[in-house]
N, CA, C and O of each residue as an XYZ file, in Angstrom:
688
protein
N      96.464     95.232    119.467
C      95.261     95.950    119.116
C      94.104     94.977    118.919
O      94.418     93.821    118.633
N      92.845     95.271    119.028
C      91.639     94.694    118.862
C      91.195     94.845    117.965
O      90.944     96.017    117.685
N      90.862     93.879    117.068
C      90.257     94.350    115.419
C      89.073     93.885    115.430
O      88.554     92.843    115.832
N      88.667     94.967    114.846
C      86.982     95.143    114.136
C      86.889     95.962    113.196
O      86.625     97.163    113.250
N      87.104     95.319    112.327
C      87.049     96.000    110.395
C      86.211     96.375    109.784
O      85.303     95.606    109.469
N      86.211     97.549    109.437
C      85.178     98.515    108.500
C      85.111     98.442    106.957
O      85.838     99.400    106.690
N      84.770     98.005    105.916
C      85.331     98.228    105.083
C      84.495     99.372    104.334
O      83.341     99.173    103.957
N      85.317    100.853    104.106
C      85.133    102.491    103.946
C      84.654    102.028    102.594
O      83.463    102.119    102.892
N      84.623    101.580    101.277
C      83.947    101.455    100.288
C      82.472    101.035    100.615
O      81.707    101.897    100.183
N      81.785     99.956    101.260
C      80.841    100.072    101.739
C      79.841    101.301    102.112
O      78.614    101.368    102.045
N      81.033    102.460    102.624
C      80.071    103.694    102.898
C      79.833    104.610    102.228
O      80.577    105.314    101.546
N      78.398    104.646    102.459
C      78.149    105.855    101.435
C      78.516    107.362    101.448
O      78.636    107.674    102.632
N      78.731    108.364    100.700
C      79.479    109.281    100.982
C      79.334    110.206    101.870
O      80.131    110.839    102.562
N      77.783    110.198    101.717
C      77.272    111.096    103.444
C      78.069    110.854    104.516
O      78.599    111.741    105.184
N      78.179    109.635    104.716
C      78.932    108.862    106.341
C      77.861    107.959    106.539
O      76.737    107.977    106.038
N      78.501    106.960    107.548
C      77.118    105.873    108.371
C      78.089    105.925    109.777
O      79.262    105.942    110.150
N      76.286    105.942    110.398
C      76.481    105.776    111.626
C      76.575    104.131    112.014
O      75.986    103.230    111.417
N      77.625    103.961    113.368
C      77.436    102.296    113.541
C      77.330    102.311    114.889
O      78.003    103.007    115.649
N      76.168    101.256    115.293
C      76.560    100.955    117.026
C      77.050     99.614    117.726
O      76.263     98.700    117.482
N      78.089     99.241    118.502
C      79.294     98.479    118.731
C      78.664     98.033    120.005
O      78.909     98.773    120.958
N      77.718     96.736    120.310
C      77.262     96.423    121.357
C      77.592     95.141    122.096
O      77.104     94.738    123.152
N      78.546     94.565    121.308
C      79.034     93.670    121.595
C      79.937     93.045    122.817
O      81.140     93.069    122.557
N      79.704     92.663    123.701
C      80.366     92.679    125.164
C      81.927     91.672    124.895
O      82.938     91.717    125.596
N      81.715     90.890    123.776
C      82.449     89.737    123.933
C      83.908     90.537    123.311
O      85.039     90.233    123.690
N      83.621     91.556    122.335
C      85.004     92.444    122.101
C      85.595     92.785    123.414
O      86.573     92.136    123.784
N      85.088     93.788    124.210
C      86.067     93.963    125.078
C      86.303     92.787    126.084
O      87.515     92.756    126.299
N      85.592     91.695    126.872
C      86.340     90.691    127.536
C      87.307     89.915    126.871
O      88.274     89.429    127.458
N      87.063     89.768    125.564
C      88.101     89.638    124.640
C      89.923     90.534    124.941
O      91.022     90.008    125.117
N      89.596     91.741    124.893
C      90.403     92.686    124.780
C      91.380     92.249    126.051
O      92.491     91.720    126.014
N      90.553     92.666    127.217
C      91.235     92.601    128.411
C      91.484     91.586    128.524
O      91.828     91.548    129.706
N      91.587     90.567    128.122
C      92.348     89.410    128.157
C      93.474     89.187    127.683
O      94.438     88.606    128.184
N      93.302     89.799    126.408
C      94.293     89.807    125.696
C      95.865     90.771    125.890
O      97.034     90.705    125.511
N      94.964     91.677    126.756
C      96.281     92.929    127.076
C      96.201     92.664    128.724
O      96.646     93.602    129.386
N      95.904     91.992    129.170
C      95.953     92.054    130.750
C      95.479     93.017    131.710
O      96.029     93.393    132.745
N      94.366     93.361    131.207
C      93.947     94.540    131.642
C      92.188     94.005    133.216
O      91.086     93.462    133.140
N      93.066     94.651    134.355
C      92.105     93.322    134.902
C      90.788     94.271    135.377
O      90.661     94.310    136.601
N      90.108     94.796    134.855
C      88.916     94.805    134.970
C      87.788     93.712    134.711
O      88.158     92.616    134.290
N      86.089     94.000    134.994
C      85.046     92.877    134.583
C      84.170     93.654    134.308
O      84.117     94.863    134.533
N      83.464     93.006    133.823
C      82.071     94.192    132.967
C      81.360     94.673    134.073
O      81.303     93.915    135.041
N      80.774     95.818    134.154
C      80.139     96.567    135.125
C      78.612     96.602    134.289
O      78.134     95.519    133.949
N      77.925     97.787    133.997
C      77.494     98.036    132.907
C      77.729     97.605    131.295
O      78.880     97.210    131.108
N      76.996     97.598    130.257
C      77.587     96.796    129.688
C      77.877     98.351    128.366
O      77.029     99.140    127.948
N      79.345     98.284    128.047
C      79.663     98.718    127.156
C      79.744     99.318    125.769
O      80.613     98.865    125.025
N      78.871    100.375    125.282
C      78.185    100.534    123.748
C      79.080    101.671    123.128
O      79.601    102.528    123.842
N      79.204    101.640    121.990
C      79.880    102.734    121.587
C      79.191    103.271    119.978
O      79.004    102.385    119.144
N      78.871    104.594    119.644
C      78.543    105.076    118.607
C      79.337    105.691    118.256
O      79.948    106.553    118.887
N      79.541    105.191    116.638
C      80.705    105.528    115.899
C      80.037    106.172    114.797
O      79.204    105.392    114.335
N      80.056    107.246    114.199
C      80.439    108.030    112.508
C      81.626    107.983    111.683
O      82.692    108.531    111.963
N      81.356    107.221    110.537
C      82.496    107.196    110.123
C      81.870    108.310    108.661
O      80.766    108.233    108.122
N      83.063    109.325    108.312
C      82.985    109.919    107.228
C      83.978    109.614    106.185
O      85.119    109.924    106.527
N      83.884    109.144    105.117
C      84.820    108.483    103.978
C      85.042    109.687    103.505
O      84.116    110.449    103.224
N      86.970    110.158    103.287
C      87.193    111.066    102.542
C      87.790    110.793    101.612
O      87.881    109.568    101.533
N      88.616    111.647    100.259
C      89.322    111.404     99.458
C      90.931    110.805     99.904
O      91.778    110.633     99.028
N      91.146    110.590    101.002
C      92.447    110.772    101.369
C      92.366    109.904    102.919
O      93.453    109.586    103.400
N      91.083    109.522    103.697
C      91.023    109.000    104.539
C      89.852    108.769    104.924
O      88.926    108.520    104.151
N      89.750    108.829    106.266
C      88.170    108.634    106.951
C      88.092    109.859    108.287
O      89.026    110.099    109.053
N      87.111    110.339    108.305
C      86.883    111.255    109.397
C      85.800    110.111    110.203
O      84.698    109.694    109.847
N      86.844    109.733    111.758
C      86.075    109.096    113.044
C      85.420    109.871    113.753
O      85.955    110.971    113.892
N      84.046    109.668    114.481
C      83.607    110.658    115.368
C      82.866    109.544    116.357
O      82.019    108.855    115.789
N      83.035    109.350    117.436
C      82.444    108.219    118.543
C      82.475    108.808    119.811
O      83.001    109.871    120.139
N      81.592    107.660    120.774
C      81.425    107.907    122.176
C      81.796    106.481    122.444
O      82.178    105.763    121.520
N      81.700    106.059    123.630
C      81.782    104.538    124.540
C      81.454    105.507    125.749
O      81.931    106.595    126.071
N      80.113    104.427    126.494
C      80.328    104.757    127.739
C      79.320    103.244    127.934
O      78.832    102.482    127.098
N      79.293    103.263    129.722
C      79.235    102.123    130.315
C      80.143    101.967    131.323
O      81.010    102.840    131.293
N      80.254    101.209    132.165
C      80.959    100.651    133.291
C      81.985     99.554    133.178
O      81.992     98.764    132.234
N      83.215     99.517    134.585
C      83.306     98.402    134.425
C      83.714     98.053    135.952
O      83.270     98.959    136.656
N      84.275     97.251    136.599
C      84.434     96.769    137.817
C      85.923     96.858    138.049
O      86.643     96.089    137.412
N      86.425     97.664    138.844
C      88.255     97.758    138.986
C      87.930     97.769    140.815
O      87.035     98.107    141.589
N      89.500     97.074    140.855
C      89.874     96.899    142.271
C      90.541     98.029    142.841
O      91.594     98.390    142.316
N      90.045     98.708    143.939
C      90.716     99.946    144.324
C      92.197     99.633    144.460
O      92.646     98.521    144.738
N      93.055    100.960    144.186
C      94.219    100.469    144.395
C      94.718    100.859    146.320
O      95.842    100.666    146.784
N      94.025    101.181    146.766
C      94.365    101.648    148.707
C      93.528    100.349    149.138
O      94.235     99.544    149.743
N      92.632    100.080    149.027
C      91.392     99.046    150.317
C      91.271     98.014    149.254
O      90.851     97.018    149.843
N      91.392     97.784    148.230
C      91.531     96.935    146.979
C      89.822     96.338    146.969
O      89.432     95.396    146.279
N      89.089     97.040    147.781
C      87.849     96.804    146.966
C      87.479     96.867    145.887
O      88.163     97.533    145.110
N      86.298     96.231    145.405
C      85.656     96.054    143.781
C      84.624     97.497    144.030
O      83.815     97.602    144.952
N      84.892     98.563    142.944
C      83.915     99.265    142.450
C      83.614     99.159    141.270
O      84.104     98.274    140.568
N      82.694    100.097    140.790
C      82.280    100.347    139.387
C      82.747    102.037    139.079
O      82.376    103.123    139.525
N      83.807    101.563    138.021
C      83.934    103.041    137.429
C      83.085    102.840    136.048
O      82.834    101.900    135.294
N      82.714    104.528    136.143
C      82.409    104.774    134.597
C      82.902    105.228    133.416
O      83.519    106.293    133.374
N      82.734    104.631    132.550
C      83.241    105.065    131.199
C      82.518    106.057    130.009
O      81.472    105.742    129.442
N      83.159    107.118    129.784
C      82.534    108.154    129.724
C      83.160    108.561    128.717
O      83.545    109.626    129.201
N      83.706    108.557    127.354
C      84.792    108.893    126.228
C      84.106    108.989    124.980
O      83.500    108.200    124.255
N      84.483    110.591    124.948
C      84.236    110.744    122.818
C      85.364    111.107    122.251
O      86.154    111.908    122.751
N      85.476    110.649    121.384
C      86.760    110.842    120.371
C      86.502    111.586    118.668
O      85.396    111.525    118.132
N      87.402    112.090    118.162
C      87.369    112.770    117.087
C      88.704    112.386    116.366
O      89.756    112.826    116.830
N      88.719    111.269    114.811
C      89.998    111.811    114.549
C      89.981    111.258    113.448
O      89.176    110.358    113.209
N      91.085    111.793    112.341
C      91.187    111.368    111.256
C      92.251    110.772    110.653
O      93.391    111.225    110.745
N      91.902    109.563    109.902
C      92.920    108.727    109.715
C      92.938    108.704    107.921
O      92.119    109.009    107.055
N      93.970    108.310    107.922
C      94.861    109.056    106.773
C      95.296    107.789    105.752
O      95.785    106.803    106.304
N      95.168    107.773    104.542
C      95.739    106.369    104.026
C      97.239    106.513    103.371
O      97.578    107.458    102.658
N      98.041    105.452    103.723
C      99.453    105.824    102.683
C      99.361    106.172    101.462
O      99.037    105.450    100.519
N      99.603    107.134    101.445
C      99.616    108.426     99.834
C     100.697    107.218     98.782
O     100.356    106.917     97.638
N     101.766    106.757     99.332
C     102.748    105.744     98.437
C     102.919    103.844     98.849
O     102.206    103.070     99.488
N     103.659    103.756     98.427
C     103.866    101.797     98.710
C     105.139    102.586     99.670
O     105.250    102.024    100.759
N     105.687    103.249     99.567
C     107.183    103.805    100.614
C     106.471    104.020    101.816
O     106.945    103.453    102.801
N     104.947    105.034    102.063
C     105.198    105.519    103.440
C     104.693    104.315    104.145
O     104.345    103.356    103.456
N     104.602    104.247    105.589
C     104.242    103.307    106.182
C     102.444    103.235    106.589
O     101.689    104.137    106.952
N     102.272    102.245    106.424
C     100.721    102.216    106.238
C     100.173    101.817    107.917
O     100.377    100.963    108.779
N      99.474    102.881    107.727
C      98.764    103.014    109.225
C      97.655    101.649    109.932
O      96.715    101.057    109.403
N      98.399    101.483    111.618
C      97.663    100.270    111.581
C      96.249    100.174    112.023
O      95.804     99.379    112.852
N      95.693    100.949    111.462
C      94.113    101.519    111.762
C      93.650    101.422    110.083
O      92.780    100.560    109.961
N      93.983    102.035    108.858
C      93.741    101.968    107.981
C      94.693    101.064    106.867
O      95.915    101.008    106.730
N      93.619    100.414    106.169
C      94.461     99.302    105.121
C      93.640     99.237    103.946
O      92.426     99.218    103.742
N      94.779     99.206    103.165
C      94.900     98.988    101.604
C      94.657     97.794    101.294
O      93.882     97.530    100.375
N      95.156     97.042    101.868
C      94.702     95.385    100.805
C      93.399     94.793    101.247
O      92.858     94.878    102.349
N      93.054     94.253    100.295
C      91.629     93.804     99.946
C      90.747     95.273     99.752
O      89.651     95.189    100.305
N      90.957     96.411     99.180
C      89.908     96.971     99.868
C      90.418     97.758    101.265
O      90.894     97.335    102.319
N      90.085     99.139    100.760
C      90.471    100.009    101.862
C      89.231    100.254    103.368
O      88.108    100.753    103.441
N      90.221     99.568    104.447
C      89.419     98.857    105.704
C      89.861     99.927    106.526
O      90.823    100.684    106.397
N      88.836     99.838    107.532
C      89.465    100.768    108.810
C      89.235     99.998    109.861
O      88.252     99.292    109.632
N      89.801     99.760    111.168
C      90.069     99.070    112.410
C      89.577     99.725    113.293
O      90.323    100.394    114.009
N      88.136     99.725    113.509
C      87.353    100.320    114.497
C      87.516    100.068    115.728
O      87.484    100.895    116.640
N      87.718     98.795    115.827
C      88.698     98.456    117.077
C      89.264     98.924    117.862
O      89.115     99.105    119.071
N      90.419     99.284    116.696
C      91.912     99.900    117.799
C      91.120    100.772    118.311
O      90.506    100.371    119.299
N      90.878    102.057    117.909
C      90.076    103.329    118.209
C      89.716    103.303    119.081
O      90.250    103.843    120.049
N      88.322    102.459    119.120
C      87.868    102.144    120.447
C      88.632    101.510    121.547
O      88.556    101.814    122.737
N      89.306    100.679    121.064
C      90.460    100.429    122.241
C      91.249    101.001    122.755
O      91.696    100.626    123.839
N      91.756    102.324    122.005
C      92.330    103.325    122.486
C      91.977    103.973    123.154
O      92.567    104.130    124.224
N      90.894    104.629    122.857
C      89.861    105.304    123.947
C      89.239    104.521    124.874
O      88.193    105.031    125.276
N      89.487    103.544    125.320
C      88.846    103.161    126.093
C      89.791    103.166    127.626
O      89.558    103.386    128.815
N      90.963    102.783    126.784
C      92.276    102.490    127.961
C      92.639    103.829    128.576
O      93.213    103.950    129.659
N      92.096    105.224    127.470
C      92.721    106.112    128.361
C      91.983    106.705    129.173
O      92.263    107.742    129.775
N      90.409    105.716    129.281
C      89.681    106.381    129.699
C      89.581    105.924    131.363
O      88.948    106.447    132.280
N      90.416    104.809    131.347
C      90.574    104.051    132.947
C      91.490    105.034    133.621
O      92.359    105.684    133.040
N      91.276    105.067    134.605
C      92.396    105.667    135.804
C      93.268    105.051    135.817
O      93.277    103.841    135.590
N      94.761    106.137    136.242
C      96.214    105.740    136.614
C      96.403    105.235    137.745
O      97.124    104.264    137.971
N      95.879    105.749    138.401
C      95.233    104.722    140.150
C      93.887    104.993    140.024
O      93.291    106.049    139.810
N      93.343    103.361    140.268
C      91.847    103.455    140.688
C      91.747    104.008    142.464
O      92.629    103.793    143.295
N      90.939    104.465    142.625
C      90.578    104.461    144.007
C      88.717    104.757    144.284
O      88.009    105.613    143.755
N      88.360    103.743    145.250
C      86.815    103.455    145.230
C      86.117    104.951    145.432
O      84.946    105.109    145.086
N      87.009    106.212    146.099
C      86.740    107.195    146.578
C      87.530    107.851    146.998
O      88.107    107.493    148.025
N      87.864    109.076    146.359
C      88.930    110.542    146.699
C      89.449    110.042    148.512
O      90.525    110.315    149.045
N      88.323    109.291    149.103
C      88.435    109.931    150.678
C      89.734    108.403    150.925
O      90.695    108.280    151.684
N      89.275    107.701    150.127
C      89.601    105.820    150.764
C      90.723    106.048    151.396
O      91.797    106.534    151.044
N      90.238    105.544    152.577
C      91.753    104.991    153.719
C      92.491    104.206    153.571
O      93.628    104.536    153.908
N      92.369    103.142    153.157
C      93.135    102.253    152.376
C      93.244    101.018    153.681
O      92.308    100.704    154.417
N      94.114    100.661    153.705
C      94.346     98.997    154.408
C      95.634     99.476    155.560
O      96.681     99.959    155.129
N      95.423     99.296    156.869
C      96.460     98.900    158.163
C      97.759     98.547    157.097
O      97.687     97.965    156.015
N      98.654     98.957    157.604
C      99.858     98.404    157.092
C     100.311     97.218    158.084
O     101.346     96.705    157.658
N      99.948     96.748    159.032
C     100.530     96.181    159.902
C      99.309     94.934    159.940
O      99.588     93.746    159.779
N      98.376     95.280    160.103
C      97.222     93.900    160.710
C      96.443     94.059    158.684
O      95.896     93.017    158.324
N      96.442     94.971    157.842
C      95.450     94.907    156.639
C      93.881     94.785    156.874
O      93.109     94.203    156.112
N      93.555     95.401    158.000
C      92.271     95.678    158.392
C      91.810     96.981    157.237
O      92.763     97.741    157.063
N      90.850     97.283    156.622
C      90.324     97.889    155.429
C      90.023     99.249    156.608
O      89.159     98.923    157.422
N      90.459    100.369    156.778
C      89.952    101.653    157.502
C      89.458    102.152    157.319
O      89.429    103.148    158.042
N      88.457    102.085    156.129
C      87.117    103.172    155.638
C      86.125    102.327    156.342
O      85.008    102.843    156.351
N      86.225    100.917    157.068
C      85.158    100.940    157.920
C      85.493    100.790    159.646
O      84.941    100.192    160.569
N      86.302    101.381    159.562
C      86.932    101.689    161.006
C      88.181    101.682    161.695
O      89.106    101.330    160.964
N      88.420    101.882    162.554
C      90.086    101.647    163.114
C      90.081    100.431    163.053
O      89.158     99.693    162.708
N      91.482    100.082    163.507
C      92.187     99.273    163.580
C      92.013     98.822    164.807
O      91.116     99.344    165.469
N      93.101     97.387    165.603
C      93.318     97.244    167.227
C      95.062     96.931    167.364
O      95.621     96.189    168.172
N      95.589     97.658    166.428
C      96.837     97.433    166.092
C      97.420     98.855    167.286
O      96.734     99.834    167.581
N      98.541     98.622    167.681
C      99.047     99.667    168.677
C      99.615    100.418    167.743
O     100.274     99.768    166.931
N      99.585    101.523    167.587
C     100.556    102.475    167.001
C     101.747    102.872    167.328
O     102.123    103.132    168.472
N     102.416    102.937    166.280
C     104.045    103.174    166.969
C     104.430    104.733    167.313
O     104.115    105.672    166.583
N     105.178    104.861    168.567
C     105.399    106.051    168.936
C     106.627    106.853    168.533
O     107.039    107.986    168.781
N     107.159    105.551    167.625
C     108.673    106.469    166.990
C     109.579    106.278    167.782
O     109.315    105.417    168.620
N     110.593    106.757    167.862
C     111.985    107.008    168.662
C     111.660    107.246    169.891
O     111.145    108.337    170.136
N     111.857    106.386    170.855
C     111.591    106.568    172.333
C     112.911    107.941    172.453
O     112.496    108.985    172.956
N     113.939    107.926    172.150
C     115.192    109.163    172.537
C     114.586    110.747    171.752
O     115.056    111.837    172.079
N     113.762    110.626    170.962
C     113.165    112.105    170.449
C     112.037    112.358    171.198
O     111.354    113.343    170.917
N     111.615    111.354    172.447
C     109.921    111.888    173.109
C     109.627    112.980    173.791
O     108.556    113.448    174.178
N     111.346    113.510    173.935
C     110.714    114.934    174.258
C     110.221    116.252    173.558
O     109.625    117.175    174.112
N     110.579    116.167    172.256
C     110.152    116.299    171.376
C     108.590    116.921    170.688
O     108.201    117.888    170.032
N     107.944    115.483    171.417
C     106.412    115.509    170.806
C     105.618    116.575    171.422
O     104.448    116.615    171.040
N     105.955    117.387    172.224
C     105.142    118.074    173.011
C     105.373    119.067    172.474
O     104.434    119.859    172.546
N     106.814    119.661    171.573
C     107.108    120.570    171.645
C     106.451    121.495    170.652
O     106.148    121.005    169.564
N     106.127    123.073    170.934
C     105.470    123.796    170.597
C     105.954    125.116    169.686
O     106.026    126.085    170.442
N     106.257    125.422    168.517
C     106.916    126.320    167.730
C     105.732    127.386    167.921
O     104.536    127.130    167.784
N     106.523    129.161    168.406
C     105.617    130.257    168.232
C     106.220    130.900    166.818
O     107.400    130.766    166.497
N     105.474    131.444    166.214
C     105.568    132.676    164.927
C     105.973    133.710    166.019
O     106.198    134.879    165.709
């Protein structure tokens, strides 16, 4: 996790707003978790924090860019980052339950603005990047990139013993 510590006594009971502009947290981050993106846009996030009797009510955005390698043509685009989050974190009621690693008791009850944002941020990347719904992706044979054209690679015709086959015509 990425830490950036709040400390919730500091706030006053209304709530405070905070803004997180710091670029060097997340190249930080992705370094640290292997996460291979590069800054696109540069990254801001507005956070509300509300101090309760029992926890903190989070309320944030992050948006900004960043630079990922398609996963078909493995070009560099820019995706955007676009994430609000809502959630509330809770402090150990005893010394028994297990103390949450977002909120802490010693020194002074802290919250890890960090993780949060780091959380939301990771789920905000794609499971496959791709530069575009359409991307052709790369020749399997020569790795010529096909979203800017064919290939000069011969195509294979398959099983020379099924060629009679290819012609053939199914009626309904």
């Amino acid at each position: 996790m990425s830490e950036l510590w709040i400390t919730l006594n500091d706030i006053p009971e209304e709530g405070q707003d905070f803004v997180f502009e710091d670029q060097n947290f997340w190249s930080d981050a992705w370094k640290r978790f292997k996460v291979e993106v590069r800054e696109g846009d540069p990254l801001v996030s507005e956070v509300y924090v509300l101090p309760q009797g029992d926890g903190c009510l989070v309320r944030g955005r992050t948006s900004g860019s960043v630079i990922i390698s398609c996963d078909r043509c493995t070009a560099d685009y820019k995706h955007k980052i676009s994430t609000e989050f809502e959630e509330f974190e809770q402090v150990a009621e005893s010394e028994k339950d297990e103390e949450s690693p977002v909120v802490r008791t010693k020194d002074g009850l802290k919250l890890n603005i960090g993780a949060l944002l780091w959380e939301n941020f990771a789920i905000a990347l794609p499971v496959k990047p791709l530069c575009k719904e359409e991307c052709k992706g790369l020749c399997d044979k020569c790795g010529a990139d096909l979203n800017k054209g064919k290939c000069q690679c011969n195509k294979d015709e398959g099983d020379p013993r099924l060629a009679v086959f290819r012609n053939l015509k199914i009626k309904n």
